[in-house]
C-alpha positions as CSV (number, residue, x, y, z in Angstrom):
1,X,0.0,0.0,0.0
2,X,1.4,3.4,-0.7
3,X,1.8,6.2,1.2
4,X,-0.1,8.5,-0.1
5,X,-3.2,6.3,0.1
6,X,-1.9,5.2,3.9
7,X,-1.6,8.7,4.7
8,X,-5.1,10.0,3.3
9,X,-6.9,6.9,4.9
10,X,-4.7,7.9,8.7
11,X,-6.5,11.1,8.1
12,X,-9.9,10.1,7.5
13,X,-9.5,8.2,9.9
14,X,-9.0,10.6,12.5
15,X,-11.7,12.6,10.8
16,X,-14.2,10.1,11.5
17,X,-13.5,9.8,15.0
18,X,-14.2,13.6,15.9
19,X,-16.8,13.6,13.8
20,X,-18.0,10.6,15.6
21,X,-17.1,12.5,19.3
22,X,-19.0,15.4,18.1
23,X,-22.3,13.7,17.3
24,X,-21.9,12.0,20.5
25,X,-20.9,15.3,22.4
26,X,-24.2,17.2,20.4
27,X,-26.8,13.8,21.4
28,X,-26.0,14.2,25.0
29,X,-26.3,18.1,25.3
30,X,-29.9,17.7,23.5
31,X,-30.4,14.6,25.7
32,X,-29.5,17.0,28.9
33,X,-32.2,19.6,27.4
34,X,-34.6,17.4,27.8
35,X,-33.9,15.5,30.8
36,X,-33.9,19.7,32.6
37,X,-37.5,20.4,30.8
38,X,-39.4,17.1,31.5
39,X,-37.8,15.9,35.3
40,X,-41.1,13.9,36.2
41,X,-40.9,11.9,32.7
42,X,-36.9,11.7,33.0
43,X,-37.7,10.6,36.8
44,X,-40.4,7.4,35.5
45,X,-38.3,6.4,32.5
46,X,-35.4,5.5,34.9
47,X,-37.2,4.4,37.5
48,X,-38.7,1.9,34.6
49,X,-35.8,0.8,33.0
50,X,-34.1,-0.3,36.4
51,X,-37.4,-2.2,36.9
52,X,-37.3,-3.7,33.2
53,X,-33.9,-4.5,32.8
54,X,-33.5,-6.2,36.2
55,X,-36.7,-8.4,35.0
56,X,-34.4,-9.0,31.9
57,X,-31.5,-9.7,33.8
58,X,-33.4,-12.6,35.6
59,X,-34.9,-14.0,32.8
60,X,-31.5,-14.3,30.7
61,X,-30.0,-15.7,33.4
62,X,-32.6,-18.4,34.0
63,X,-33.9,-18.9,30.5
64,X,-30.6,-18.8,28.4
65,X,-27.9,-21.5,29.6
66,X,-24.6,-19.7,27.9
67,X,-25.1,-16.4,30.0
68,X,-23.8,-17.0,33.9
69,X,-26.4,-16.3,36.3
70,X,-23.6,-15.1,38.2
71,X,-23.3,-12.3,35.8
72,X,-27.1,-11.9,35.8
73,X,-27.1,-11.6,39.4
74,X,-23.9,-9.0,39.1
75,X,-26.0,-6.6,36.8
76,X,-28.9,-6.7,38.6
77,X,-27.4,-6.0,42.2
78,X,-25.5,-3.1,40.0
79,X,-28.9,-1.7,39.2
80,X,-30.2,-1.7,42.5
81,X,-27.2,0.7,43.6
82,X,-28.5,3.6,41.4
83,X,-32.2,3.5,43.0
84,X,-30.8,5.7,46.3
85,X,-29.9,7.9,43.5
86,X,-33.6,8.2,42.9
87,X,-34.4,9.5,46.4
88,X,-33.4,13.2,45.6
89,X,-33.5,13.2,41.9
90,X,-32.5,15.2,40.2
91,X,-30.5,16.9,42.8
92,X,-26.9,15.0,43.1
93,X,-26.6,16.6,47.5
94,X,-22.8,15.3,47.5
95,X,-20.9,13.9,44.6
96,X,-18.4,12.4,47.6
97,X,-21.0,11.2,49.5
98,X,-21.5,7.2,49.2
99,X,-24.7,6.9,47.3
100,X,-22.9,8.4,44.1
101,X,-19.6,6.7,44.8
102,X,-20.8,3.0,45.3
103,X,-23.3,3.9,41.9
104,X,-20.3,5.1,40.0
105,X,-18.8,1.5,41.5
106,X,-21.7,-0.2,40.4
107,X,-21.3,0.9,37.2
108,X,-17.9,0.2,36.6
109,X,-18.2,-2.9,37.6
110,X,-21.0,-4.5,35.4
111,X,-19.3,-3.3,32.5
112,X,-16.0,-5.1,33.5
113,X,-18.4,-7.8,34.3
114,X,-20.0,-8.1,31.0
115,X,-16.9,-7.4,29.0
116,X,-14.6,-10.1,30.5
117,X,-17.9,-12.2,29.7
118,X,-17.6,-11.5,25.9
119,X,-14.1,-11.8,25.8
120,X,-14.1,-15.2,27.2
121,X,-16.8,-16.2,25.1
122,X,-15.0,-14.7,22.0
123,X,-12.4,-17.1,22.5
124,X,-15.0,-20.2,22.2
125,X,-16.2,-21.8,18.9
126,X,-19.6,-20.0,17.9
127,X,-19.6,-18.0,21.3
128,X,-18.1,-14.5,20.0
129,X,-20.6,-11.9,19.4
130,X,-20.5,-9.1,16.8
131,X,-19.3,-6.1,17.4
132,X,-23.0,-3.9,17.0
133,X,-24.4,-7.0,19.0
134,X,-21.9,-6.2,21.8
135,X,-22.5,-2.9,21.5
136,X,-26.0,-2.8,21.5
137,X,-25.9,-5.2,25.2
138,X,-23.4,-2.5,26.7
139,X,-25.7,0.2,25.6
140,X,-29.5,-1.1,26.9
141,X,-28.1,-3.1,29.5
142,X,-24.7,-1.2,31.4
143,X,-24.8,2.6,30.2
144,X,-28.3,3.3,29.7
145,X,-29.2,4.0,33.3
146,X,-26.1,5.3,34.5
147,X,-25.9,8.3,32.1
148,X,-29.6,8.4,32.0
149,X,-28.8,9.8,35.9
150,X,-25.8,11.6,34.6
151,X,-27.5,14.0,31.9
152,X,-29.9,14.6,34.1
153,X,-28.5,15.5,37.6
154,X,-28.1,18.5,39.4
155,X,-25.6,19.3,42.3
156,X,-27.2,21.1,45.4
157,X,-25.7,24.0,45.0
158,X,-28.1,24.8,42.0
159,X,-31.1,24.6,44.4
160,X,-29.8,26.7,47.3
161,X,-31.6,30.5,47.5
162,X,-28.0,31.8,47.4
163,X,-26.8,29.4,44.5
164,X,-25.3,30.5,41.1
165,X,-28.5,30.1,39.1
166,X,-30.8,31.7,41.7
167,X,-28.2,34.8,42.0
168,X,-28.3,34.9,37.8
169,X,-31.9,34.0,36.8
170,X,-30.9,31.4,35.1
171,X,-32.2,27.7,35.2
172,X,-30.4,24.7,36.7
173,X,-28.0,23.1,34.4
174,X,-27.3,19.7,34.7
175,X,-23.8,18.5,35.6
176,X,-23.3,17.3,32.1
177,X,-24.3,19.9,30.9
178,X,-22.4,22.3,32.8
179,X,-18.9,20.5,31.7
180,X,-20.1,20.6,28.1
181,X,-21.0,24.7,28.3
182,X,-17.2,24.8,29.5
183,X,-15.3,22.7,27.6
184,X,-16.9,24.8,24.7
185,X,-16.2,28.3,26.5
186,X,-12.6,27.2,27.2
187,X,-12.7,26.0,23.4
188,X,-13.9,30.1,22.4
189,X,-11.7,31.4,24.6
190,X,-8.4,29.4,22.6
191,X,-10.5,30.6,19.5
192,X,-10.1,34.2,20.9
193,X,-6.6,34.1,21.9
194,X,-5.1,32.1,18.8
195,X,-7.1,34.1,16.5
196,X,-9.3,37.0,17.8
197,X,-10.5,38.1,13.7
198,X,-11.8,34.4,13.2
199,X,-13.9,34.2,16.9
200,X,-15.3,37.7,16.3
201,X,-16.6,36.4,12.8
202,X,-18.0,33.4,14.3
């Protein structure tokens, strides 16, 4: 292969993957819009989908005979840890406090779980799964909920009388949200000082 057809396929590749990051970055900041205007819907779709996919859990783990209960039993005590979280929602009171720490935990756990499950099944005749099968299990059945509850929450501070929204008349921003808005002011303000004729034009 040559190198001019090496290098132009490096840099499409690279292309692709911020364009890939971007999309991603653009689905959660819409995904935090909504989650801020529609709390009580945001509040019964979690609630739901702990409730569903721990049903799911059980009946994988009973009904299929290649998937460990062990692991079954894993993901469901994972989703468990994130109904504290529910208690206060959307308000996050301490981000140190154990309720977040043991669902952040919980988290990181099922999905080393689950992975070292497909790795070891990759390795077996007929057992590997595709990639967008994998994929889509990670997605319905580790992340959902967890950044379901992370687009959506709120640290107390937003709630106080005294707090940086109440003192601005803004709304409450989510804590997503919140990292997104300054990662892209950070990203302006590198605009500004790089080249302060391009960020005044855009």
């Amino acid at each position: 292969m040559g190198f001019v057809l090496t290098s132009i396929q490096l840099v499409a590749g690279w292309v692709a993957i911020l364009v890939l990051a971007f999309s991603i970055a653009s689905l959660l900041y819409l995904l935090c819009d909504l989650a801020e205007e529609n709390v009580g819907f945001t509040r019964q779709f979690l609630k739901h989908s702990i409730q569903i996919i721990c049903a799911m859990y059980l009946i994988m783990g009973v009904a299929d005979p290649d998937i460990p209960l062990q692991k079954c039993a894993i993901g469901v005590a994972c989703h468990v840890a994130y109904l504290p979280l529910m208690r206060t929602f959307p308000v996050l009171q301490n981000p140190l406090s154990p309720v977040p720490i043991i669902a952040l935990a919980a988290t990181i756990t099922n999905h080393i779980s689950w992975f070292r499950h497909f790795l070891a099944a990759a390795g077996t005749a007929g057992g590997a799964a595709s990639a967008t099968g994998m994929l889509g299990f990670f997605l319905l059945f580790v992340w959902m909920v967890p950044l379901g509850f992370f687009v959506s929450m709120i640290t107390a501070d937003e709630c106080l009388p005294m707090g940086r929204t109440s003192m601005s008349g803004e709304k409450k921003t989510g804590i997503l949200k919140r990292l997104l808005d300054t990662i892209l002011q950070r990203k302006d303000d590198v605009v500004s000082n790089v080249a302060p004729g391009l960020s005044k034009q855009y």
